[in-house]
C-alpha positions as CSV (number, residue, x, y, z in Angstrom):
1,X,0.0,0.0,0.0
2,X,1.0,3.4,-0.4
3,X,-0.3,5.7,1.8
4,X,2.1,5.1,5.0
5,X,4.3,7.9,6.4
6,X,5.2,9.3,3.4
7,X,3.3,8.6,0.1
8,X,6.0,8.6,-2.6
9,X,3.7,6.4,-4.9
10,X,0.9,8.9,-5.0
11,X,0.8,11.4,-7.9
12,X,0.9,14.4,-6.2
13,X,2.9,12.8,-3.7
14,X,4.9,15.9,-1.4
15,X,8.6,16.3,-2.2
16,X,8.6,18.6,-5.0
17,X,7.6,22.3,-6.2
18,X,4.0,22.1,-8.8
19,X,4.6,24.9,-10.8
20,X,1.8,24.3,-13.2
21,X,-1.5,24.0,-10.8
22,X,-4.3,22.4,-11.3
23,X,-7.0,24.3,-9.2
24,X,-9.6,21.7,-8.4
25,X,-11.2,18.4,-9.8
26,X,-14.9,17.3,-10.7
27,X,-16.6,14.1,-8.8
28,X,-18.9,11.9,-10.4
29,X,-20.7,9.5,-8.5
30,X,-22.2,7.0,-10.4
31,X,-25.5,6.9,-8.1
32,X,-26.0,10.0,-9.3
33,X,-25.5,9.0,-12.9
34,X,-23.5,12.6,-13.1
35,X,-21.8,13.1,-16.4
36,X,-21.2,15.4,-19.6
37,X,-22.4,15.6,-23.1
38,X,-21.3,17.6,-26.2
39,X,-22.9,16.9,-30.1
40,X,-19.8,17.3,-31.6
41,X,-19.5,18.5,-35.0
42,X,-17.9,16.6,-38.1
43,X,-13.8,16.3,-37.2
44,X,-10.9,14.1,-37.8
45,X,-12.4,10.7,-37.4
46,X,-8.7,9.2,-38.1
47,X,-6.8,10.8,-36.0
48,X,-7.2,12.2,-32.1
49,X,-5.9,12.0,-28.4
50,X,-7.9,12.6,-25.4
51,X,-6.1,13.2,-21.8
52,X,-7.4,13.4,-18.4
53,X,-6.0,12.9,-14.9
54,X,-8.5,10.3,-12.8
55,X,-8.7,9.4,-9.5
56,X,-10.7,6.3,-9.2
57,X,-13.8,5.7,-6.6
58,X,-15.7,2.6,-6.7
59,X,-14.0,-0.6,-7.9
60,X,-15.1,-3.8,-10.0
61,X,-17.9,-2.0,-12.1
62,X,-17.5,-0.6,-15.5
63,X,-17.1,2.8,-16.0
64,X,-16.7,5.0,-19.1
65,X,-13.7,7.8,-19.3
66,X,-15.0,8.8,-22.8
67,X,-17.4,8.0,-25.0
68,X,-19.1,8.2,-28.3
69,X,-22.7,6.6,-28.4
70,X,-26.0,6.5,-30.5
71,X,-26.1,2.3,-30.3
72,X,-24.1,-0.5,-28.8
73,X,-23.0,-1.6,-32.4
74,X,-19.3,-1.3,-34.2
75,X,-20.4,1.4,-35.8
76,X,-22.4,3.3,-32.8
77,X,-20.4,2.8,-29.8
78,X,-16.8,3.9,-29.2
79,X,-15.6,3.8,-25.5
80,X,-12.3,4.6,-23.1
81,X,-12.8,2.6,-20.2
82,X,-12.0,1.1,-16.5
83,X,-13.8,-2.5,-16.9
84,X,-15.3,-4.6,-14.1
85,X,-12.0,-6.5,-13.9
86,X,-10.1,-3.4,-13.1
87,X,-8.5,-3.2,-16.5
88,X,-8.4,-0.5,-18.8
89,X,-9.9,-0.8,-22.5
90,X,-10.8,0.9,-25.6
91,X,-13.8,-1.1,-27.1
92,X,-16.1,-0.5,-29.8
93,X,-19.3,-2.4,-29.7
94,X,-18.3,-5.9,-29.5
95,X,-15.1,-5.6,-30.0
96,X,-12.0,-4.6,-27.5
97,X,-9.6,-3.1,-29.5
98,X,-7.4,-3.1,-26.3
99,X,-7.4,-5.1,-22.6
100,X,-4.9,-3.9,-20.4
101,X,-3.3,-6.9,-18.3
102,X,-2.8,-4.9,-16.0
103,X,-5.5,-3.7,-13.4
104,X,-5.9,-0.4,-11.6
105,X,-7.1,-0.1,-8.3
106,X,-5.3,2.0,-6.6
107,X,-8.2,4.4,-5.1
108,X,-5.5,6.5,-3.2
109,X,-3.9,8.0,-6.6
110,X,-4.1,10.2,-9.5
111,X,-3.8,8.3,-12.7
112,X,-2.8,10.2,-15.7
113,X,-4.7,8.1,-18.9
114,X,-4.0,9.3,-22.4
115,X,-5.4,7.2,-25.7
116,X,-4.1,8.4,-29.0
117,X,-5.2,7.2,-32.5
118,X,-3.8,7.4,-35.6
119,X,-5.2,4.7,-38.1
120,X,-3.1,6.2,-40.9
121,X,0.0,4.6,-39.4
122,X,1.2,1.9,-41.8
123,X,2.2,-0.3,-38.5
124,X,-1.3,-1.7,-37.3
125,X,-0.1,-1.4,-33.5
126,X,0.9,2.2,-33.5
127,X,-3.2,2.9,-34.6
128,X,-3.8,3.3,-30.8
129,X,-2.0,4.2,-28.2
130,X,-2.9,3.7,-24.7
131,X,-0.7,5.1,-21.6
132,X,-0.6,5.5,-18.0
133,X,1.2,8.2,-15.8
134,X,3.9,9.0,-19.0
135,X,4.4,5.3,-20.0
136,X,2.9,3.2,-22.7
137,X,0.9,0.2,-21.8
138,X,2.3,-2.0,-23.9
139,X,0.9,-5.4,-22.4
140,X,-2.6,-6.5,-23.9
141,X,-4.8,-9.6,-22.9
142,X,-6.2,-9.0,-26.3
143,X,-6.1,-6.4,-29.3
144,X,-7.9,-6.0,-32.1
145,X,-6.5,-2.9,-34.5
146,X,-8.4,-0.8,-37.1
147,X,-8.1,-1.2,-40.9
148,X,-5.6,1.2,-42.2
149,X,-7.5,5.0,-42.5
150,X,-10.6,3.6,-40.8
151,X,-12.6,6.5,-39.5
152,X,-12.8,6.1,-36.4
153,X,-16.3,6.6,-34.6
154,X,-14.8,9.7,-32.4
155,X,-15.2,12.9,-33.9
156,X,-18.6,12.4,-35.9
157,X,-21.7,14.6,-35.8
158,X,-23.4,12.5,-33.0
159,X,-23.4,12.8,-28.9
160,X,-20.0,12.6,-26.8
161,X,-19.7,11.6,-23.7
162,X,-17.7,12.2,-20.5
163,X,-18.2,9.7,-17.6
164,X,-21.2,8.1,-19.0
165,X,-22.6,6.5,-22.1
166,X,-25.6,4.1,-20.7
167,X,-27.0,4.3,-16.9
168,X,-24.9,1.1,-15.7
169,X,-21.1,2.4,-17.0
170,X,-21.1,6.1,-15.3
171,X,-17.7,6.8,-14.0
172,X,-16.8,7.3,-10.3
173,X,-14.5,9.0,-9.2
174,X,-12.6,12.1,-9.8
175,X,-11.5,13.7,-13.5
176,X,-9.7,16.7,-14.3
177,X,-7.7,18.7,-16.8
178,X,-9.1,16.9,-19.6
179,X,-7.4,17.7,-23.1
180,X,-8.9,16.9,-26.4
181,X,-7.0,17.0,-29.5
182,X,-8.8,16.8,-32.9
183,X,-6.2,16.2,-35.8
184,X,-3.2,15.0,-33.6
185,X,-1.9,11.9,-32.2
186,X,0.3,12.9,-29.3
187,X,2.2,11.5,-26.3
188,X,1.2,11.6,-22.6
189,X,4.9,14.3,-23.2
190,X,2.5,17.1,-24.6
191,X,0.6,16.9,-21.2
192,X,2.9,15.9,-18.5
193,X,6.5,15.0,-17.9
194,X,8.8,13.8,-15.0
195,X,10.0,15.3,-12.1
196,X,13.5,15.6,-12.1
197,X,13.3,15.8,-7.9
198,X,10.9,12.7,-7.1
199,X,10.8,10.9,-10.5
200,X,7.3,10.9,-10.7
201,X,4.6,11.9,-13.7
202,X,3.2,15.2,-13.0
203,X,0.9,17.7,-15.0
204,X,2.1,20.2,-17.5
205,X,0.7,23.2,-19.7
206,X,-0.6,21.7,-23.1
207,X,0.6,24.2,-25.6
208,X,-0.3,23.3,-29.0
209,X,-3.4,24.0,-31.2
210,X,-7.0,21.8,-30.9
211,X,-8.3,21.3,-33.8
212,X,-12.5,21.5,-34.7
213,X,-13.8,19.7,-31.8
214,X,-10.7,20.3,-29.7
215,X,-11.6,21.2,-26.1
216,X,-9.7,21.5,-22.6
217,X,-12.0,21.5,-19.0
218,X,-10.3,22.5,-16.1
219,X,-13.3,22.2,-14.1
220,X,-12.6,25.6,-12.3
221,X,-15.6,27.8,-12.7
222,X,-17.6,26.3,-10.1
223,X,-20.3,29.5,-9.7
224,X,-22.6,27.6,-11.3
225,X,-23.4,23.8,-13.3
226,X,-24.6,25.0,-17.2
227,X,-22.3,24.5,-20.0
228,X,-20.2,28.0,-19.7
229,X,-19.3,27.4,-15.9
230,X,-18.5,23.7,-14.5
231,X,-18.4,22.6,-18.2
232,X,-16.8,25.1,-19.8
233,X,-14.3,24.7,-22.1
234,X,-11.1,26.7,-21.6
235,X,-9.2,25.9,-25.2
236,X,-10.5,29.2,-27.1
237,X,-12.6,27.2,-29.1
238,X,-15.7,27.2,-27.2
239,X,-16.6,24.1,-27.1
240,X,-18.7,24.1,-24.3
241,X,-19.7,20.6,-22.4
242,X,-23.0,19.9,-20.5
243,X,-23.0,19.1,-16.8
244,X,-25.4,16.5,-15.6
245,X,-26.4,15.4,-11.9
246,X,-23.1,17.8,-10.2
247,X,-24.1,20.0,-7.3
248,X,-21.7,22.9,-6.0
249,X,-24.5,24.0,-3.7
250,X,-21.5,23.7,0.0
251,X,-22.1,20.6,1.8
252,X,-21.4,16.8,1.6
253,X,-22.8,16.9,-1.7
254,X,-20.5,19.2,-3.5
255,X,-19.1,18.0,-6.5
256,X,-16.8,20.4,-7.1
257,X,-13.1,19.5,-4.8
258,X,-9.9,20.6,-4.6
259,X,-8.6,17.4,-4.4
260,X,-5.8,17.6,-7.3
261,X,-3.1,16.0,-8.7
262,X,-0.7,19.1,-8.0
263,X,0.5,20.3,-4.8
264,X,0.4,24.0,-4.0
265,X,-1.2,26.6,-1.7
266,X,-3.9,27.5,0.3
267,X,-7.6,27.5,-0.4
268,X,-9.1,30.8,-0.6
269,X,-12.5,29.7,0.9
270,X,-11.0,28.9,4.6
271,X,-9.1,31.6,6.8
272,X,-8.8,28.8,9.6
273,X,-7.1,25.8,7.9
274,X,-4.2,25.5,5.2
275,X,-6.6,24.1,2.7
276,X,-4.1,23.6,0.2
277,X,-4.7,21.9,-3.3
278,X,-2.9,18.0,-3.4
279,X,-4.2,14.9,-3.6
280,X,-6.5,14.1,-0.7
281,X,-6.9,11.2,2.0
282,X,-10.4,9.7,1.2
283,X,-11.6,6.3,2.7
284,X,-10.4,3.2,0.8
285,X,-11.9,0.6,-0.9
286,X,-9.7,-1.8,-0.7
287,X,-8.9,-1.2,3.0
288,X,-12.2,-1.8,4.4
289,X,-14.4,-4.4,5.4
290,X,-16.6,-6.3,2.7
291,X,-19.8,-5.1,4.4
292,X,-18.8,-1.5,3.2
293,X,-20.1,0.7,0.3
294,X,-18.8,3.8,-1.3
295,X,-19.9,6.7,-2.9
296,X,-19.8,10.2,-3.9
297,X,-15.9,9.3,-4.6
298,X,-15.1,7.1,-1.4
299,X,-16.1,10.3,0.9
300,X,-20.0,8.5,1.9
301,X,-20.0,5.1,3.0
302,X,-22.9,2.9,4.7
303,X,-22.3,-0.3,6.2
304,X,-25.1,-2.9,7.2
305,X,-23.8,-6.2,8.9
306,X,-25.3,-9.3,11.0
307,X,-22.7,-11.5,12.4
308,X,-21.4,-10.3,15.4
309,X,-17.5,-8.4,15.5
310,X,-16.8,-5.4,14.3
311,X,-16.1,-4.3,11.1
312,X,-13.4,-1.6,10.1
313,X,-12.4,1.2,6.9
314,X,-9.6,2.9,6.9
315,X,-8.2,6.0,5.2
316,X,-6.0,6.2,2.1
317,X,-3.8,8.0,3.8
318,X,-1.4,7.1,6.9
319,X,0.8,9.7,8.7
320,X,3.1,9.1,12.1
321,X,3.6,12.8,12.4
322,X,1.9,16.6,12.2
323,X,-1.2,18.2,13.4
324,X,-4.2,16.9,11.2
325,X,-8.1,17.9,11.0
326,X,-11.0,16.1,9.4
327,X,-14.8,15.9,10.1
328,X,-17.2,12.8,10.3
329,X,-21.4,13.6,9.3
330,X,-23.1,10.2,10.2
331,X,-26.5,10.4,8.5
332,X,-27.1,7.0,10.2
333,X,-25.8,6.3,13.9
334,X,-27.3,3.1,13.9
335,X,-28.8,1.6,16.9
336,X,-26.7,0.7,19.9
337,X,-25.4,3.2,19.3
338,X,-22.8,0.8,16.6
339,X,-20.5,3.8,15.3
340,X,-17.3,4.5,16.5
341,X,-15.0,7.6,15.0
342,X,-11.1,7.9,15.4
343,X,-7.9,6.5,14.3
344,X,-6.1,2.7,13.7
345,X,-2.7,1.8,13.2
346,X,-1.8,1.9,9.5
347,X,0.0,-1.3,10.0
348,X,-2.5,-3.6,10.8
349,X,-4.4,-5.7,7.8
350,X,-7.3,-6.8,10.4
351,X,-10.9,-5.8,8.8
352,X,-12.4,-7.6,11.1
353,X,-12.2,-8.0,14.6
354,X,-14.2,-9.1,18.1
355,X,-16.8,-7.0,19.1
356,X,-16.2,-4.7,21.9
357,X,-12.7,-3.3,21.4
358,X,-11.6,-0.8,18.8
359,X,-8.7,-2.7,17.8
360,X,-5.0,-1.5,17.4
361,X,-6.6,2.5,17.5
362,X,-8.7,5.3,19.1
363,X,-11.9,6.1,19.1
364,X,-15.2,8.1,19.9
365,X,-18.5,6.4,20.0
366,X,-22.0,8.1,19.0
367,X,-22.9,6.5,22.8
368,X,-20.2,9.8,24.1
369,X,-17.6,6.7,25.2
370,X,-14.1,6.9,23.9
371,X,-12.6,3.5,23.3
372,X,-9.4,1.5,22.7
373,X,-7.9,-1.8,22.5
374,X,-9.0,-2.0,26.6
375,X,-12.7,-1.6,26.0
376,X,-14.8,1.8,26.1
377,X,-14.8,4.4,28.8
378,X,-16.9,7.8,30.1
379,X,-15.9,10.4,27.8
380,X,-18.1,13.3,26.0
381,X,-21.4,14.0,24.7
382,X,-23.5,11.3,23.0
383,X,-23.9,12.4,19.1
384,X,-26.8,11.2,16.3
385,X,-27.4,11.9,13.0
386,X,-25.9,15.0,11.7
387,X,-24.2,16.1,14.3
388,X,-20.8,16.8,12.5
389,X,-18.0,15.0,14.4
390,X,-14.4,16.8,14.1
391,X,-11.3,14.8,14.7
392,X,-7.8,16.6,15.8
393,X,-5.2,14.4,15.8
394,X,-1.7,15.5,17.4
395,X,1.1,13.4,16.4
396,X,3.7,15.7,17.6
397,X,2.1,15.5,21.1
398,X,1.1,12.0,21.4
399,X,-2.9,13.2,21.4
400,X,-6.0,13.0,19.5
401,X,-8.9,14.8,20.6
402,X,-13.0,14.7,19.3
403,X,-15.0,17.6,18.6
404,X,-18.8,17.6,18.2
405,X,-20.3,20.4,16.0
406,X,-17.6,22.9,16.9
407,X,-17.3,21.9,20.5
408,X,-14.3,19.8,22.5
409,X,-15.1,17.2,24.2
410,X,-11.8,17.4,25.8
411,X,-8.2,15.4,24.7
412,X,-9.5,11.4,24.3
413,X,-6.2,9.7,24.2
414,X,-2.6,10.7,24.9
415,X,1.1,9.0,24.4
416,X,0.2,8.4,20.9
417,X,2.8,7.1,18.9
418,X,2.8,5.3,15.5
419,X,1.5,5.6,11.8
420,X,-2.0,5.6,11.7
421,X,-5.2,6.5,9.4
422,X,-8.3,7.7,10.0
423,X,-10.7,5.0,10.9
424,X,-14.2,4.5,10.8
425,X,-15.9,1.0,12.5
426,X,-19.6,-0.9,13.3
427,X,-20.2,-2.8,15.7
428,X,-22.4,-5.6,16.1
429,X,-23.6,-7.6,18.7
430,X,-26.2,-10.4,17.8
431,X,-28.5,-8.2,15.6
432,X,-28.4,-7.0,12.3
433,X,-26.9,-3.0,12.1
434,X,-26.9,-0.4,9.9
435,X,-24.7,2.6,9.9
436,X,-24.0,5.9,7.0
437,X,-22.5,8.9,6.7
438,X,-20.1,11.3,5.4
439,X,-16.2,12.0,5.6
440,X,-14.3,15.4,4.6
441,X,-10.3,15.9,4.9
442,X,-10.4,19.3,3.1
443,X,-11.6,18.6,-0.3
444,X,-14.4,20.8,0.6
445,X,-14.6,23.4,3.0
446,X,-15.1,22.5,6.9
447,X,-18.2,22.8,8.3
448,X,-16.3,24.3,11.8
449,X,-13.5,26.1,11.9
450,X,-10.0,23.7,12.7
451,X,-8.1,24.2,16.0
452,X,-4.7,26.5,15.0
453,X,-1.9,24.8,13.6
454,X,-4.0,21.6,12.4
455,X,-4.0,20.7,8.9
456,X,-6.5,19.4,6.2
457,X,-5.1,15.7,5.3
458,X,-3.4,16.0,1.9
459,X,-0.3,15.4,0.1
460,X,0.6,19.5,0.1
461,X,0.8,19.4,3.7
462,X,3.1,16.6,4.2
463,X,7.0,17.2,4.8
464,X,9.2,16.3,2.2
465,X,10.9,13.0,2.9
466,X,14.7,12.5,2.9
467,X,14.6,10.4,0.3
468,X,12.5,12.2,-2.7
469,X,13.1,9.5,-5.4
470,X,12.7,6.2,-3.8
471,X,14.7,4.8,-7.0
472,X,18.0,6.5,-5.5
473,X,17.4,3.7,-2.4
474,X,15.6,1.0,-3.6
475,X,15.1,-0.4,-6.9
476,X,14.2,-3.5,-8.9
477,X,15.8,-5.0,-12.3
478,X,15.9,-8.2,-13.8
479,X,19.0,-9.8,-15.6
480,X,19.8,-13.1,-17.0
481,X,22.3,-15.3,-15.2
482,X,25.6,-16.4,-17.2
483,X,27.1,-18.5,-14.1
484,X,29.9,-15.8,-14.2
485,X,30.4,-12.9,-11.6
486,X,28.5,-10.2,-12.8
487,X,27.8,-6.2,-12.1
488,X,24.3,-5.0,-11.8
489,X,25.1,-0.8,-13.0
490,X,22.0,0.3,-13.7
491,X,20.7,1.0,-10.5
492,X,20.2,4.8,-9.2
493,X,22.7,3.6,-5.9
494,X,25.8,0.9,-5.7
């Protein structure tokens, strides 16, 4: 996993200086079946490349990047996709003209996906082009290329899509910085390049031409959700995109985050917290029990369970030092009360656990007791549904501390030590339960104002480590052996 201490595998992982910013993302929940749409008019059908950066929510389901769609025929449907398998594919109709063998699920991450086409190219293989985070997938389960100067069904004088093409393949998750180039095959290089500090991908100014249906969304206008704010297209060439289903109304159903793929800053709506723009903690999908669900871009979950233990989800992001702030809105307390609110040791793999104890962390129950691997105790104020539950913890002091709609409860827990991530748990006892609710590290603006010093949980606000490119420490290469002595040189250390 990547998230412990410091998070060198996530783009927009600390350790270097962003100097091209990207201001905030869009989230599209798929219950919401939130997406664009553009009629495009008649352009390049042979060649194109569309870029985005993506941060995935939900897992196993498919979900559309990009589409074009009037039927789910050859000739009608045209799709850039995550599968159900986790892969990624281009597909038209029936056929998958690519099938990534490799699968991503790393929820904690910004993935930087780029498909160029070219079906002029005498070599059928370089027809499309698929990469991820600056490097060409080059490994296929299967592949199926177009006929030499094939138009392709992209850039025709029917509906586009982003996110979406039928009800059961909207994406979820998190998109911005979206480039679309009419005319041009290009490399992820137009749009990104590596960090000579950290060696990672990161985000650069595209700064060539567009073409007809050319189009860039940056996703920054959030005053409003028509077609010349949230979708508005900042190329020059007006093409305008549709919003469907997004909210930036404030509250836990803004869609409209500064969760980004760049580090930099702080927000200009908060004059308590650093709110600065990186990629945020959210709760993890694949660190959580199986009787969790996750929407609205793993920041809502809801957990029902029967057997008796209690069940755990963890954050995406672990830290062992710093001052960190983030708020809990339970929509469902469950009865019991059966939700507990704190912090577990990043290091444990346990989902599941007797019932009773908050294993290996710290928490505060909606019954106003505090608990820890001992059991509970008397601590604060009982708390229900709504009630917005704000969580300081102090890893420079050894403390953590719970906060219910603005006001302490007084410090829970001291002598703290460790890497840990925020936790969330039910608990059940002999009866079926049933808890919900809502998380926020930052993305959006706090519903009470953050004790001084304490920081929104994101990659901006984490020291640089001492080692910025993990390759100068710690590497991997293959080599065949010869039975001779031999001299592995082409690692970053000797």
């Amino acid at each position: 996993m990547p998230w412990p201490v410091h998070p060198t595998g996530f783009f927009g992982a600390r350790g270097d200086s962003d100097t091209y910013r990207i201001e905030r993302s869009l989230r599209f929940n798929s219950a919401d079946s939130a997406y664009l749409n553009r009629t495009f008019s008649t352009g390049n059908r042979k060649t194109w490349t569309w870029s985005g950066w993506v941060k995935r929510g939900k897992l196993g389901t498919t979900q559309s990047l990009f589409a074009r769609y009037t039927a789910n025929t050859e000739s009608g449907l045209l799709t850039l996709a995550f599968w159900n398998d986790d892969t990624l594919r281009l597909a038209a109709g029936v056929t998958d003209h690519r099938i990534s063998t490799a699968k991503y699920r790393d929820c904690s991450s910004w993935y930087h996906v780029v498909c160029a086409i070219d079906t002029t190219q005498a070599t059928a293989n370089n027809r499309i082009k698929l990469y991820i985070n600056g490097s060409e997938i080059t490994s296929f389960t299967s592949t199926s290329n177009y006929i030499q100067n094939t138009d392709t069904q992209v850039n025709e004088n029917v509906a586009h899509y982003i996110g979406y093409y039928l009800a059961s393949v909207e994406f979820d998750g998190y998109i911005t910085e979206i480039n679309f180039i009419d005319g041009q095959a290009l490399t992820p290089s137009s749009f990104g390049q590596t960090d000579p500090i950290t060696g990672r991908w990161k985000a650069k100014a595209y700064s060539g031409t567009y073409g007809t249906n050319g189009f860039y969304l940056k996703f920054a206008d959030n005053s409003g959700t028509t077609a010349t704010t949230l979708g508005k297209d900042s190329s020059g060439n007006g093409n305008n995109w549709t919003p469907n289903n997004f909210s930036v109304t404030a509250g836990t159903g803004n869609d409209s985050l500064v969760d980004s793929p760049t580090n930099y800053g702080s927000d200009s709506y908060s004059t308590s917290i650093d709110n600065s723009r990186g990629n945020y903690c959210t709760l993890n999908p694949i660190n959580a029990s199986s009787v969790f669900s996750f929407v609205n871009g793993n920041l809502d979950f809801s957990a029902t369970a029967t057997s008796t233990a209690t069940y755990y989800i963890h954050g995406s992001l672990g830290v062992s030092y710093g001052k960190w702030y983030w708020e809990v809105t339970p929509s469902n307390v469950g009865t019991g009360p059966n939700i507990t609110i704190g912090i577990r040791s990043a290091l444990v793999s346990t989902l599941t656990a007797a019932q009773g104890i908050f294993g290996d962390g710290f928490g505060y129950n909606a019954s106003g007791s505090k608990w820890d691997n001992s059991g509970d105790t008397s601590y604060g104020a009982s708390w229900t549904n709504n009630d917005v539950i704000g969580v300081t913890l102090n890893l420079d002091s050894g403390a953590i501390e719970f906060y219910k709609n603005g006001v302490s409860q007084g410090t829970a827990f001291t002598g703290i030590s460790g890497t840990f991530v925020p936790s969330i748990t039910i608990g059940v006892s002999g009866v079926s339960r049933t808890i919900a609710g809502s998380i926020n590290f930052g993305q959006r603006p706090f519903a009470y104002t953050a004790p001084t010093g304490f920081k929104a949980l994101c990659t901006q606000n984490l020291t640089q480590p001492t080692i910025q490119k993990p390759s100068t420490a710690m590497d991997v290469v293959t080599y065949t052996g010869t039975g001779s002595s031999q001299s592995i040189s082409s690692l970053g250390f000797s």
